[in-house]
C-alpha positions as CSV (number, residue, x, y, z in Angstrom):
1,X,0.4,30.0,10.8
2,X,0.4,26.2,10.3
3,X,3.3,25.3,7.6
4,X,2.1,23.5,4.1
5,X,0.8,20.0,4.4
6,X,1.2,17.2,1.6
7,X,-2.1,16.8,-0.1
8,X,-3.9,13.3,-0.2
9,X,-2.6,13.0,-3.9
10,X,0.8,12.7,-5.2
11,X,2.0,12.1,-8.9
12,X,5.1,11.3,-8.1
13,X,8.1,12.0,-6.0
14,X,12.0,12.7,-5.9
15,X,14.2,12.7,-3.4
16,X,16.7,15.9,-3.3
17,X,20.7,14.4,-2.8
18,X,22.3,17.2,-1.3
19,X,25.8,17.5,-1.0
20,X,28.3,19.2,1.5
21,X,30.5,21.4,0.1
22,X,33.2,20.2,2.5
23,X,32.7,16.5,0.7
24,X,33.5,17.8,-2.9
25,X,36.1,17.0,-4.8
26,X,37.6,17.6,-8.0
27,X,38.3,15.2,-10.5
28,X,41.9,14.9,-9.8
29,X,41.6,14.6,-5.8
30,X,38.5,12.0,-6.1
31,X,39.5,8.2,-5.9
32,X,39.2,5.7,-8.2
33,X,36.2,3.7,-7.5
34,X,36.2,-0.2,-8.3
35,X,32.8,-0.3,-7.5
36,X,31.1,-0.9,-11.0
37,X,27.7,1.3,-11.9
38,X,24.6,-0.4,-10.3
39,X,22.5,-2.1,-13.4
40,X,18.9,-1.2,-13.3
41,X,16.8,-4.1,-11.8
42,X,13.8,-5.7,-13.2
43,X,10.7,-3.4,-11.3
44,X,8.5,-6.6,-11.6
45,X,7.2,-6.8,-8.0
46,X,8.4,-5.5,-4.8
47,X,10.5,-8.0,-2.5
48,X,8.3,-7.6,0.7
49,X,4.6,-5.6,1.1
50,X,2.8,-4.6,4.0
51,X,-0.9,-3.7,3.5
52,X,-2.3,-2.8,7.0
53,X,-6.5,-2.1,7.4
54,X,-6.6,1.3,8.7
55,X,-9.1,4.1,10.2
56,X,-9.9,6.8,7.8
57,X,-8.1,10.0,8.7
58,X,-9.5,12.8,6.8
59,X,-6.9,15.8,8.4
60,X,-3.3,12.8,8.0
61,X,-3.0,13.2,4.7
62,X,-2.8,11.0,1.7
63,X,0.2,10.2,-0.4
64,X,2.3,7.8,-1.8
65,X,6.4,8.3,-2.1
66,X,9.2,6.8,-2.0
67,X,10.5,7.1,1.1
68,X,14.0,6.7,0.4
69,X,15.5,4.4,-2.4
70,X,14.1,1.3,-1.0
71,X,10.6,1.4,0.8
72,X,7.5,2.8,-0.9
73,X,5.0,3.6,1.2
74,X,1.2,4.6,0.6
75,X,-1.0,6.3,2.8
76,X,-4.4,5.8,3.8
77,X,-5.9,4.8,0.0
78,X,-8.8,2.9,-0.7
79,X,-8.8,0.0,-3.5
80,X,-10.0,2.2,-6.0
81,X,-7.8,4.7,-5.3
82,X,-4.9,2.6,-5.8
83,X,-6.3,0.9,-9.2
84,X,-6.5,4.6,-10.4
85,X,-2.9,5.5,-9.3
86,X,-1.7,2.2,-10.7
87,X,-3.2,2.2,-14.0
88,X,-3.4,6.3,-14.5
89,X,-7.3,6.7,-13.8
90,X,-9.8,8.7,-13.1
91,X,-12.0,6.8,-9.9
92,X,-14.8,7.9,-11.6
93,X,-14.1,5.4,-14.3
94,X,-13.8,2.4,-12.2
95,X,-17.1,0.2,-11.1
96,X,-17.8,-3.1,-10.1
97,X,-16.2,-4.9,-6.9
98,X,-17.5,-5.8,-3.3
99,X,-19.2,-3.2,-0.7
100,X,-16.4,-2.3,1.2
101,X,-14.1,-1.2,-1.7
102,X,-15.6,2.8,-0.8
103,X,-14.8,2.5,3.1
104,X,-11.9,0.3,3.7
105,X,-8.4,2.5,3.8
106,X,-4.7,1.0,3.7
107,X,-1.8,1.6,4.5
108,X,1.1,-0.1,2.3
109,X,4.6,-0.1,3.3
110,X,6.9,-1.8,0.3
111,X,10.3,-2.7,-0.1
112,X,11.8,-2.1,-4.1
113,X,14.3,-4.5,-5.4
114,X,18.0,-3.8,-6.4
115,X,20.1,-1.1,-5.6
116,X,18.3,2.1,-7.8
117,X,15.4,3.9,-6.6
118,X,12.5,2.9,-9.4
119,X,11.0,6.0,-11.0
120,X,6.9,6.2,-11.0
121,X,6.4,3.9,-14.1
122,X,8.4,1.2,-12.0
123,X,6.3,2.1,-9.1
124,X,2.9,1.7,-10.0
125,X,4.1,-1.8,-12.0
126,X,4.5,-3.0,-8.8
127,X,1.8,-1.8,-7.5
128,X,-0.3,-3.6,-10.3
129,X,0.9,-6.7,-9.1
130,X,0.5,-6.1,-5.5
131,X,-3.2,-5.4,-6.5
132,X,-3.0,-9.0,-8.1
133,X,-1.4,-10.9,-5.4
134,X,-2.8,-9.4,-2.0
135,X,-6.4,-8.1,-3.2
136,X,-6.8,-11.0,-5.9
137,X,-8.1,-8.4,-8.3
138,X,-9.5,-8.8,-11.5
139,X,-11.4,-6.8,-13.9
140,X,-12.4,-6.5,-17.3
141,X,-12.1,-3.0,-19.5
142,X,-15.1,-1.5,-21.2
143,X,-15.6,1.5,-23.4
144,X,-18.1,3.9,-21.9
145,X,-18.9,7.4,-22.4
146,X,-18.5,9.7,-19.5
147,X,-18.2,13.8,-19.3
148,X,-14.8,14.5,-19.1
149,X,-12.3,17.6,-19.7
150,X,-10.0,18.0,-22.9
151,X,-6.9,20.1,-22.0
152,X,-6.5,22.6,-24.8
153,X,-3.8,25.2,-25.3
154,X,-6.1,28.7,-24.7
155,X,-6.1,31.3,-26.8
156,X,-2.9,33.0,-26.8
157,X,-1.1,30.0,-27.1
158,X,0.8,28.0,-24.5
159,X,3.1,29.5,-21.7
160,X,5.1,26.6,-20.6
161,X,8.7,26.7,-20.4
162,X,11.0,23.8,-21.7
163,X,12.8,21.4,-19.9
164,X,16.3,21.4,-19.7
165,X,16.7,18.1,-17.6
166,X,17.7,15.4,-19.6
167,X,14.7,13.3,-21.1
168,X,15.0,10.1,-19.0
169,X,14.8,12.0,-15.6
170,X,11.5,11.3,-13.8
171,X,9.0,14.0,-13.9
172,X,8.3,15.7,-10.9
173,X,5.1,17.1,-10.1
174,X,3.7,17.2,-6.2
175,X,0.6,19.5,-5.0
176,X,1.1,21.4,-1.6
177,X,-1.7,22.9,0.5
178,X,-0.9,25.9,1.9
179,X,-3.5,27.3,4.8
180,X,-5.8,28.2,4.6
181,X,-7.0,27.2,0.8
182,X,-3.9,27.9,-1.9
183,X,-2.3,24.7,-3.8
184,X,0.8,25.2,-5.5
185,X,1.9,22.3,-7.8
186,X,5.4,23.1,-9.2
187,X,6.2,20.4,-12.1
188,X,9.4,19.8,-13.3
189,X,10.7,17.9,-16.5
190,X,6.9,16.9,-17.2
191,X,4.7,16.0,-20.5
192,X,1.2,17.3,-21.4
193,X,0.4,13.3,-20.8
194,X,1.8,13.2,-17.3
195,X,-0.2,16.6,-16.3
196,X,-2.8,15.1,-17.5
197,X,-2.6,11.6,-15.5
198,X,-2.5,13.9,-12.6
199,X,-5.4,15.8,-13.3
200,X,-7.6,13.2,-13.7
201,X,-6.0,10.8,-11.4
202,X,-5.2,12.9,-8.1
203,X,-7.6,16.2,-8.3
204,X,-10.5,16.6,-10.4
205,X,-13.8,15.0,-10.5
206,X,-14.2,13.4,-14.2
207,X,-11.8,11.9,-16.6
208,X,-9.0,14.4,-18.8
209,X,-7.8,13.9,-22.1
210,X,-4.8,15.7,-23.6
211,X,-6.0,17.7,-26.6
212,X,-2.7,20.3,-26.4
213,X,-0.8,19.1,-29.4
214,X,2.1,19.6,-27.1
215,X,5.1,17.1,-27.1
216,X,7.7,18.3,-25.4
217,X,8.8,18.4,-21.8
218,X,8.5,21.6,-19.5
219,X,8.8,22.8,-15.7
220,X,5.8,25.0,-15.2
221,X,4.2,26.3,-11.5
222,X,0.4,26.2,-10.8
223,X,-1.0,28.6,-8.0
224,X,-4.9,28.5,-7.2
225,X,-7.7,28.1,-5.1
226,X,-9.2,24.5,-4.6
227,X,-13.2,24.2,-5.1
228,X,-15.5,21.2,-3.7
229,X,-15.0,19.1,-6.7
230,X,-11.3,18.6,-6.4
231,X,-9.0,16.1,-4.4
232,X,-12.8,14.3,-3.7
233,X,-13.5,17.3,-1.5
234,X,-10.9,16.7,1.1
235,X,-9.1,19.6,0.9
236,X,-10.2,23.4,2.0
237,X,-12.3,25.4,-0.1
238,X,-11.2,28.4,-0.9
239,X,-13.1,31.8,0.1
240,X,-15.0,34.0,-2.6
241,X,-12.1,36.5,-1.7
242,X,-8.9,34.6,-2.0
243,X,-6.4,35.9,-3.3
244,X,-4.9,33.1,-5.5
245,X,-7.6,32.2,-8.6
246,X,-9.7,29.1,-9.5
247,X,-7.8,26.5,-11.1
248,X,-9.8,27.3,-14.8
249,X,-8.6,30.7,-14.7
250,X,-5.3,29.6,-13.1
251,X,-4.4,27.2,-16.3
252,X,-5.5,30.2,-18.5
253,X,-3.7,32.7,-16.7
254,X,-0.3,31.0,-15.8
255,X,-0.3,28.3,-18.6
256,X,-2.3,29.4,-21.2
257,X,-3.9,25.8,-21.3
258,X,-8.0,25.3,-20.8
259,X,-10.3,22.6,-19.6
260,X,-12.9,22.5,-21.6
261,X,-16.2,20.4,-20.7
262,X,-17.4,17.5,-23.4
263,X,-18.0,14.1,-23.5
264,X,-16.8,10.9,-25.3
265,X,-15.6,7.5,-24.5
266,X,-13.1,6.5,-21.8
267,X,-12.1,2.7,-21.4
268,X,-12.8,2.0,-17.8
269,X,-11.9,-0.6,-15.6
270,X,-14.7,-3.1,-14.3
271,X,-13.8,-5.2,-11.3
272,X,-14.7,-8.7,-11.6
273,X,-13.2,-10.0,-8.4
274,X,-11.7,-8.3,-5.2
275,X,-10.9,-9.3,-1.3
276,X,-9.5,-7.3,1.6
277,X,-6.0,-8.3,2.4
278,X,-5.8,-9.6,6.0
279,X,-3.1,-7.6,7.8
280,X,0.4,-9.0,7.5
């Protein structure tokens, strides 16, 4: 059996630090460092970007991660793709722009300033002003209505367990497909709000409002079988017999949460002005 894949949408991503046991020390054995703590750096742009034209692969994979703490890297995204990652959106709420903007891919390879890994929120501000300086983009926001989901707690009430990981600790949340048709999103140290950036961002097919009431921070695992009209079709559909459930029930089952149909407005992004980046 083939091992799980990265799916072509990723929230965000952490690095594990593992650490030898033979390495540890106590306090009293560890030396005194007289290297002072390295400050946080100003995320305002990255130092050096790469955006590279590429084919479409529809079996590679799309993400973007850090690949370790200093180059970012993006995979095979079109420009609206990449204005929805950067400015938490659903690609159905973005119009406007030249013809190619639905058939040209990229690949973006980014080096982060300073010496500390930038968390998402650092991540896609940088990203924002790539989108400025390499596409030239510009757009204007508008308030449209548009069917969308509002994620409600179900009746029952929510089954979410709190976070213990301390507040300022980047959420965690990355979907894995697992052959032939199962995705498993485990999310760590996460809000309502960044569950539902993801939803609306990375897997379903219409915009999602938060509607919970719920404030807190939890780690919480999704299991279920992936229909047409998530990921933009690009991932397998599951079988009328698999054994995982659809992602409504799923919520319902695992979560108590609910996605419940409607419609209302969503300010979505216009572009005004775009170009394709020549490869550098």
């Amino acid at each position: 059996m083939k091992g799980p894949t990265m799916i072509r949408h990723i929230a965000a991503a952490t690095a594990l630090l593992l650490i030898p046991c033979a390495l540890a020390q106590t306090p009293a054995a560890r030396p005194p460092s007289s290297r002072p703590p390295a400050l946080r750096p100003s995320f305002d742009a990255f130092e050096v970007a790469t955006v590279k034209l590429v084919d479409h692969d529809p079996k590679g994979g799309r993400y973007f991660r850090m690949q370790d703490a200093h180059r970012w890297v993006a995979k095979d995204y079109t420009l609206p793709l990449l204005i929805a990652a950067a400015y938490d959106l659903n690609t159905r709420t973005i119009s406007g722009g030249p013809d190619w903007i639905d058939s040209a891919h990229f690949d973006i390879v980014a080096i982060t300033p300073g010496d500390v890994q930038p968390n998402r929120i650092e991540q896609m501000a940088m990203l924002r002003k790539l989108l400025t300086d390499q596409f030239q983009l510009t757009f204007h926001r508008q308030s449209r209505e548009f069917s969308l989901y509002e994620l409600q707690v179900a009746k029952g009430g929510p089954r979410l367990k709190e976070s213990t990981a301390p507040a300022d600790e980047a959420p965690k949340l990355i979907t894995t497909v697992y052959p032939p048709a199962k995705l498993v999103l485990p999310a760590r140290n996460a809000t309502m709000q960044d569950f539902v950036f993801m939803l609306q961002r990375a897997m379903l097919d219409r915009p999602v409002t938060d509607k919970t009431g719920l404030t807190a921070r939890y780690d919480f695992d999704l299991t279920w079988a992936p229909d047409e009209t998530q990921f933009g079709g690009e991932v397998p559909v599951a079988s009328a017999d698999a054994p995982s459930p659809p992602l409504f029930t799923a919520l319902q089952q695992q979560l108590g949460l609910k996605l419940v149909a409607a419609r209302g407005p969503i300010n979505a992004l216009v572009i005004d002005h775009a170009v394709q980046p020549s490869s550098n």
